[in-house]
N, C-alpha and C positions, 0 to 999 in steps of 0.2 A: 911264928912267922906267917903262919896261914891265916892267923885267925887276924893278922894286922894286917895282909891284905886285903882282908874280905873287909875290916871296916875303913879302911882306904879309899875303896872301891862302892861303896855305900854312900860315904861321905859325896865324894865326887858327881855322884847322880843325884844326891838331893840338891848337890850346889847347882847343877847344868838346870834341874827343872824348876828350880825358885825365880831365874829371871821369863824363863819362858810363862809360869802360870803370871807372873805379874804385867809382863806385855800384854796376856789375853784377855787380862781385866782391865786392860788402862782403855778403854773409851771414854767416861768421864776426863781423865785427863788431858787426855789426845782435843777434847772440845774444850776443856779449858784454858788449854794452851794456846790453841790454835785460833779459839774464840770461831769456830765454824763450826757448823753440823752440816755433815752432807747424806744427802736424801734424796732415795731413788726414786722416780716417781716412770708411767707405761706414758706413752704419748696417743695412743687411742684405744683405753683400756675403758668406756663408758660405762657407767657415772661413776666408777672406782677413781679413776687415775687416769688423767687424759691434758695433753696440752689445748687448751681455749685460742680463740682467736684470735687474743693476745700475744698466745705462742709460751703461754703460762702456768703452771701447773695447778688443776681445778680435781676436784673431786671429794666423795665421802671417803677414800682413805688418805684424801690430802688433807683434809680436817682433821682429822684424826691426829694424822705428823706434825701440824702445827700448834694444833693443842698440845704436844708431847714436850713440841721444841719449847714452847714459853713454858714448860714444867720444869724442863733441864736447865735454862737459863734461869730462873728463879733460883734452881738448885743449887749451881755454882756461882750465883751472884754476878751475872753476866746480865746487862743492859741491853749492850749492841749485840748481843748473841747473832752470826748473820749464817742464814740459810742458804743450801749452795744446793740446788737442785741438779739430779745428774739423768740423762734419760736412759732406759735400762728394756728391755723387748725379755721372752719366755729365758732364750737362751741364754743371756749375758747375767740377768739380774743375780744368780748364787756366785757367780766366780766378783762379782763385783763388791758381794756381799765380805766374802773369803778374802778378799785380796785388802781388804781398807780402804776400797775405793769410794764407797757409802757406809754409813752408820746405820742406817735402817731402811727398808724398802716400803714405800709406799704402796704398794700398789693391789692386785689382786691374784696374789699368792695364797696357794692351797698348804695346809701346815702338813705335811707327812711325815712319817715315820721313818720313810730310806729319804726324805732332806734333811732331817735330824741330824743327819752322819756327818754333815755340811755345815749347817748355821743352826741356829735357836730360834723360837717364834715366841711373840707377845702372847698374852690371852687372844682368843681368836675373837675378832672385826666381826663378822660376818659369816651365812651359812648359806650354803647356795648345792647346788646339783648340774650335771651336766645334760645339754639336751641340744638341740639342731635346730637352727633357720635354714631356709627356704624361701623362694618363691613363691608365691601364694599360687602362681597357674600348675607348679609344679606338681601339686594334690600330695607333697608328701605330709602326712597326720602322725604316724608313727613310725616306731625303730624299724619295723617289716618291710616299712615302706622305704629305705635304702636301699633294701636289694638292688644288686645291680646297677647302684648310683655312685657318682661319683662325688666324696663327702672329704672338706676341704676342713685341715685341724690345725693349731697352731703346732709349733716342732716345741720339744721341751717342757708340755706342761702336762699335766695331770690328768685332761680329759683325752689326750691321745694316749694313756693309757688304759683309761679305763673305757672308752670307745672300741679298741680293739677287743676285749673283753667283752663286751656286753651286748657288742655281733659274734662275738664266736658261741657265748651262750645260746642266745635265741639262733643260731643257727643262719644268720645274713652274710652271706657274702655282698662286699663293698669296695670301691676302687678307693684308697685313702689319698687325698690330695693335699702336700703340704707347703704349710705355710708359715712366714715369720711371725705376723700379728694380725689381731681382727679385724683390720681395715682391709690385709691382704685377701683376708678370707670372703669378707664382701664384694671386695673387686672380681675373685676365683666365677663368684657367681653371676656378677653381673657380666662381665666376659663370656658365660659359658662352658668355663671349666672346671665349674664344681657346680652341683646340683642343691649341694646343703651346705653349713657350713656349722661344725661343731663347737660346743665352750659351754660355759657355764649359764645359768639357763637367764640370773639378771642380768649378766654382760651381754647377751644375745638380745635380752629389751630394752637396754640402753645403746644396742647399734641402731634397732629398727627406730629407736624414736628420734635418732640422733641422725636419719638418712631423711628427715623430711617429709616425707610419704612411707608411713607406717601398714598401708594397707599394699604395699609390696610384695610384703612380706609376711610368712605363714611360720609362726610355733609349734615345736613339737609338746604332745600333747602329754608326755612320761621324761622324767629325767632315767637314767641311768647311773650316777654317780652321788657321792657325799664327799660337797666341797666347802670344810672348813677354812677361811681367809685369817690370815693371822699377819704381823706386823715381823717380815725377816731382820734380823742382828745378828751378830756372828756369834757364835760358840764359849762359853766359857766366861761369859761378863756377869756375872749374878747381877752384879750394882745395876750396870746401865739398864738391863729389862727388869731390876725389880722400878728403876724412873720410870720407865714406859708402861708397866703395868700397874705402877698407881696412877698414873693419870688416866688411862682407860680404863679402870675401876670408877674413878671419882666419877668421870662422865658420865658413866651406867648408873651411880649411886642418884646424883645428882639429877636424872633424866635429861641433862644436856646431850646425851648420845639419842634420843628422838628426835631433837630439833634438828641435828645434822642429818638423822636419816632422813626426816622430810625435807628438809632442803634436795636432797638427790631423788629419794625415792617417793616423792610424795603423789605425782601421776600414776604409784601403785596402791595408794591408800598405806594404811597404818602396816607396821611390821607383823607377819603371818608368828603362827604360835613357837615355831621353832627361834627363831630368830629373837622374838621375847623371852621366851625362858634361856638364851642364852643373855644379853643385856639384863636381866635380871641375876645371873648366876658368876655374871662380871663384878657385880654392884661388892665385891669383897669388902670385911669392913679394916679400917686404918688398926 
């Protein structure tokens, strides 16, 4: 009798967990069906993920998604495949990820370990580090030089963690000023109530070039962080991110992924050595 409960009881758990492991892989069908892809993209996340003055979503990780999305429509044999942009900030972008409110995040997300716990990341886009803007009169040059400043971070993302770390190391005490997004961060300073404004160190050169008068504005001169960018999808889908990461393979393989980078990054010249030996180490073969 015991031993018929205990495979009664067995049974039952493998039956509850067979529809759930099968909803967590249905994204392909979910787009098949629906014939949508919905994609999150930041609205002033520059030159990653940024609404243009169309009101439209522009960037090198919007190329990226569009290149992915004409892979997946190829995949499923979908023509009108149609794209449903959805706008997403630091804090909303994982639960929207979680929730099936988007199929993948566009934007300029850090691939970590404790987000792991949450969603899955593509091969990772991009490699970048965390560092400060300024006002050029403000003479701040380096980390030291926030002592006693008031240093304005977005809320929920990865360099307000490692920001707090990297003044406790060097020993700076800092007034932390928060904020939603980098446009808020820009405004903190131009206001007067933040002295710096922290993120990743291309996102900080695509705000100053993207304010018109670039000589405003002062770089710091050391990052503090290592910010891998990768493409968010939820948990558990092997199929949909092995689509996504063969088409960001193919691009790497292909050197299609340097035309898009100079398209964005090209006022920075060619990709730094890091950022090549990754697009080379993407190039997987089929």
């Amino acid at each position: 009798m015991r031993l018929y409960r205990w495979v009664l009881s067995v049974a039952t758990a493998l039956l509850v967990c067979v529809p759930m492991s099968a909803q967590a892989a249905g994204t392909l069908d979910k787009i098949k069906a629906s014939k949508t892809l919905s994609l999150g993209y930041r609205q002033a996340s520059v030159p990653f993920s940024f609404a243009g003055n169309d009101q439209q979503p522009w960037g090198y990780s919007v190329d990226l998604c569009t290149s992915v999305a004409a892979a997946i429509g190829k995949k499923l044999g979908l023509d009108d495949l149609k794209l449903k942009w959805v706008p997403v900030t630091p804090e909303t972008r994982i639960g929207k990820v979680v929730a099936g409110e988007i199929d993948l995040e566009c934007g300029s997300t850090t691939s970590s370990l404790s987000r792991m716990q949450e969603v899955d990341f593509s091969l990772p886009i991009f490699v970048d580090g965390g560092s400060y803007l300024s006002p050029s009169a403000a003479g701040i040059k380096r980390l030291k030089d926030l002592a006693g400043k008031k240093v304005a971070v977005a809320v929920g993302t990865t360099t307000e963690q490692s920001l707090v770390e990297a003044l406790r190391k060097n020993g700076v005490s800092a007034n932390l000023v928060k904020v939603a997004d980098h446009q808020q961060g820009i405004d903190a300073m131009k206001a007067g109530r933040a002295d710096a404004y922290a993120s990743d160190r291309a996102l900080l050169i695509g705000l100053a070039l993207d304010s018109g008068n670039q000589d405003t504005w002062s770089l710091g001169s050391d990052m503090f962080s290592y910010e891998p960018y990768a493409l968010m999808l939820r948990r558990n889908d092997a199929d949909f991110r092995l689509v996504v990461n063969r088409e960001l393979a193919r691009l790497s393989r292909s050197g299609e992924i340097n035309t898009i980078h100079a398209r964005w990054f090209g006022v920075l010249g060619k990709p730094e050595a890091r950022l090549e030996s990754l697009y080379f180490l993407n190039g997987l073969p089929e």
